[in-house]
C-alpha positions in Angstrom: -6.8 26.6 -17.7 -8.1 29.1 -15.6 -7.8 32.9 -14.1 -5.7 33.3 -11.1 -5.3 36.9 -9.1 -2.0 37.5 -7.7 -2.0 39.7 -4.6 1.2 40.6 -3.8 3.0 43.7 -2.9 6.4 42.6 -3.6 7.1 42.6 -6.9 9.9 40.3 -7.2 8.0 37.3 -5.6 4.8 38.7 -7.4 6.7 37.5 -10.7 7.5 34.4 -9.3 4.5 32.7 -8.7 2.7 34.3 -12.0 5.6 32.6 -13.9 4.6 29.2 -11.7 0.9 29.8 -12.2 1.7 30.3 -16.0 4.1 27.5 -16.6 1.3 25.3 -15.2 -1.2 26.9 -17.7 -3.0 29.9 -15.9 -3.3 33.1 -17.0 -2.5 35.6 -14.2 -4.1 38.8 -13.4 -1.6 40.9 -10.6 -2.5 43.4 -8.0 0.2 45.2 -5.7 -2.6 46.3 -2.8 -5.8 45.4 -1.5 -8.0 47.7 -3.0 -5.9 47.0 -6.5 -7.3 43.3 -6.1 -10.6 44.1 -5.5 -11.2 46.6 -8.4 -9.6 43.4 -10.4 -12.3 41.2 -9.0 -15.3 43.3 -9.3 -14.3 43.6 -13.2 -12.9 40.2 -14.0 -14.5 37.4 -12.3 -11.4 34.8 -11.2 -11.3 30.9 -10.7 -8.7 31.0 -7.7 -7.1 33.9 -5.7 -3.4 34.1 -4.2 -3.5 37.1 -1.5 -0.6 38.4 0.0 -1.3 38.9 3.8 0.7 42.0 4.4 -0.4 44.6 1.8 -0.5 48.3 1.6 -3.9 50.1 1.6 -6.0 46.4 2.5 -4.6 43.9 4.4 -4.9 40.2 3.1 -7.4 39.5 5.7 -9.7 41.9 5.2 -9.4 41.1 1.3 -10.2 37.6 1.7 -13.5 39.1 4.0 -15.0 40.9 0.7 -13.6 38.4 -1.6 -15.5 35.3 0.1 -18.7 37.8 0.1 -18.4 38.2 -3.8 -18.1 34.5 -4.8 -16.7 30.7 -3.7 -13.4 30.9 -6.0 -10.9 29.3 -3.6 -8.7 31.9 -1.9 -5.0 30.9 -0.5 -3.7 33.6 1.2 0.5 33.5 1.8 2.6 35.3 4.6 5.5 35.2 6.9 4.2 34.5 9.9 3.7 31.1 10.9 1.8 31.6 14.0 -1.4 29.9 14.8 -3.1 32.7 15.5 -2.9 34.1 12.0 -3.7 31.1 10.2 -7.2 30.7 12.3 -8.1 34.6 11.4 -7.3 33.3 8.0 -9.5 30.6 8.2 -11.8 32.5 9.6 -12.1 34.9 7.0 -12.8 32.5 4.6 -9.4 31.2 3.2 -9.3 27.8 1.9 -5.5 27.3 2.4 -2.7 29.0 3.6 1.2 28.8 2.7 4.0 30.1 5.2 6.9 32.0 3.3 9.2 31.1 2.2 7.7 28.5 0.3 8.1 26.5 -2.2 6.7 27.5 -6.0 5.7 24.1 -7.0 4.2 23.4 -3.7 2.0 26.2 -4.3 1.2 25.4 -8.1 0.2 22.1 -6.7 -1.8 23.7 -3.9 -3.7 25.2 -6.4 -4.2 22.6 -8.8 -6.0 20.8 -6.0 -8.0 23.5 -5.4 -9.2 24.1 -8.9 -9.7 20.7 -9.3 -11.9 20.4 -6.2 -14.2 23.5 -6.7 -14.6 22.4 -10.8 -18.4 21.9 -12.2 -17.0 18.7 -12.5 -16.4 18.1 -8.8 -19.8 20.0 -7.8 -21.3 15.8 -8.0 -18.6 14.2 -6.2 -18.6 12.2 -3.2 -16.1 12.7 -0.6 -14.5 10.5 2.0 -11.4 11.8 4.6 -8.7 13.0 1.5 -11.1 10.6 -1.0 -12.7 12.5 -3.5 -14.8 10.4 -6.2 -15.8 12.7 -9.7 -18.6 10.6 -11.0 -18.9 12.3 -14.2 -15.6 12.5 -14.8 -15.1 9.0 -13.7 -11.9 9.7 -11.4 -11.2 9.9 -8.4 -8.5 12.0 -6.3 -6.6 11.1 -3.2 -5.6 14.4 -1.4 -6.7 16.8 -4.4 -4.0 13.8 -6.8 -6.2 12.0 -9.1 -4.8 8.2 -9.2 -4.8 5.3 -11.4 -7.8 2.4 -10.8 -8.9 0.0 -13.2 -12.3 0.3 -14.4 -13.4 -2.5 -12.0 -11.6 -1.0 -9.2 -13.1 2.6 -9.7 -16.5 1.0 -10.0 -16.0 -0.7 -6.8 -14.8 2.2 -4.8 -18.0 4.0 -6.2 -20.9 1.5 -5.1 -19.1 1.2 -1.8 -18.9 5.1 -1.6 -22.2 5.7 -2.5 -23.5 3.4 0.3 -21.9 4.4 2.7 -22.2 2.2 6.4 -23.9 -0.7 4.3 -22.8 -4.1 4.4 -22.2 -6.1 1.4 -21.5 -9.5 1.1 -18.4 -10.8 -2.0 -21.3 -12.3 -3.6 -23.6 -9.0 -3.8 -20.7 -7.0 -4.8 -19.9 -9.5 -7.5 -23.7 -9.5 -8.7 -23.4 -5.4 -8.3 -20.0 -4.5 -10.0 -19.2 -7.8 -12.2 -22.6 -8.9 -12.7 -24.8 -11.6 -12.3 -22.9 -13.5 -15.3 -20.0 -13.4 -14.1 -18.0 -16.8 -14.2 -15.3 -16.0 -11.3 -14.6 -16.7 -7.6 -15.4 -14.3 -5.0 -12.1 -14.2 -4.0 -11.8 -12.1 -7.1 -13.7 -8.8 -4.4 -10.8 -9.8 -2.0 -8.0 -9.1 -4.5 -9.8 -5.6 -5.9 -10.4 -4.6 -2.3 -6.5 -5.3 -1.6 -5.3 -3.1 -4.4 -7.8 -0.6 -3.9 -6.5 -0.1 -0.2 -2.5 -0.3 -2.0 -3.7 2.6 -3.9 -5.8 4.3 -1.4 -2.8 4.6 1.5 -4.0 5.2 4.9 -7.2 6.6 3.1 -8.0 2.7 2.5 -9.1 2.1 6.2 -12.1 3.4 5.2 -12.7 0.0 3.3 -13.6 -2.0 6.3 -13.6 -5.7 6.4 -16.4 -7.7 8.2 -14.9 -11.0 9.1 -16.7 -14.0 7.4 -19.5 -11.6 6.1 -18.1 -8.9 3.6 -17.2 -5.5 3.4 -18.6 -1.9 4.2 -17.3 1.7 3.2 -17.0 4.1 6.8 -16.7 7.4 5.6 -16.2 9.1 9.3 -13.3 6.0 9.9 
């Protein structure tokens, strides 16, 4: 599925996560040192890097530095310090995530699934909303980097709302919108489509915001 570069001086944890990564699809390119991973980059372009903070020769941070000027590819960088501190340099270099050792593998694999997911040509059209992320050309839409399962009237109700964002739309206008102006039903049919969508949606449905005897709106900053 795509080219992940391992960055990781110690070997036996190296081979961990490239048997993760590869398990889940990847191929894996390793490097035991900074400079290693950087001579990888410049001759192999990569979809997502894993950089070990603690390396010989470069340190992670200063790896992620020079990645982030070479390209976008999502970078999460792993160490064993959990301080807060570190994790702002991190971010601050130009991570995009950052994992705490020890860790789990399949938290990671789904770390960077997300990741992938979210910097794919695919996503480069989407709309976003708080941990909402709507693909319209893929037609999905992810909660927290998960892509869940809407019907096709509840996806293309999630997407008028989302793409008018602060509006106001009466259960009649969103019927005319989304059903149609043919449609035969009740209005109360928006009501039970907006209650599933907000099941679905978690905490991340408060941004579907009811307007009492009027209709409803989408708040992305809710």
């Amino acid at each position: 599925m795509a080219k992940i570069l391992i960055a990781e001086d110690e070997t036996v944890m190296q081979d961990i996560i490239a048997d993760y990564m590869r398990r889940g699809g990847h191929t894996c390119f390793t490097a035991g040192d900074g400079e290693d991973a950087l001579m990888l980059l410049k001759t192999n372009p990569m979809d997502l890097m894993i950089l070990d903070v603690m390396m010989p020769r470069l340190d992670g941070f200063t790896v992620c530095k020079i990645a982030r000027e070479m390209g976008g590819m999502p970078i999460i960088l792993l160490t064993a310090r959990s301080g807060e501190e570190d994790k702002l340099r991190g971010y601050g270099c130009g991570a995009d995530d950052y994992m705490t050792k020890p860790f789990s593998p399949r938290v990671l694999l789904a770390k960077v699934n997300a990741l992938l997911r979210r910097s794919s040509p695919a996503a480069a059209g989407a709309i976003t909303a708080g941990k909402i992320m709507l693909h319209p050309n893929a037609h999905t839409v992810c909660l927290d980097g998960q892509e869940i399962a809407l019907t096709h009237k509840e996806y293309e109700l999630l997407s008028f709302l989302m793409a008018n964002p602060g509006q106001m739309f009466s259960r009649e206008q969103l019927l005319n919108r989304v059903w149609g102006f043919d449609f035969a039903g009740s209005t109360r049919t928006v009501d039970t489509h907006i209650k599933t969508l907000r099941q679905k949606l978690g905490d991340e449905g408060r941004h579907i915001v009811t307007l009492i005897r009027s209709g409803y709106k989408f708040e992305a900053a809710v």
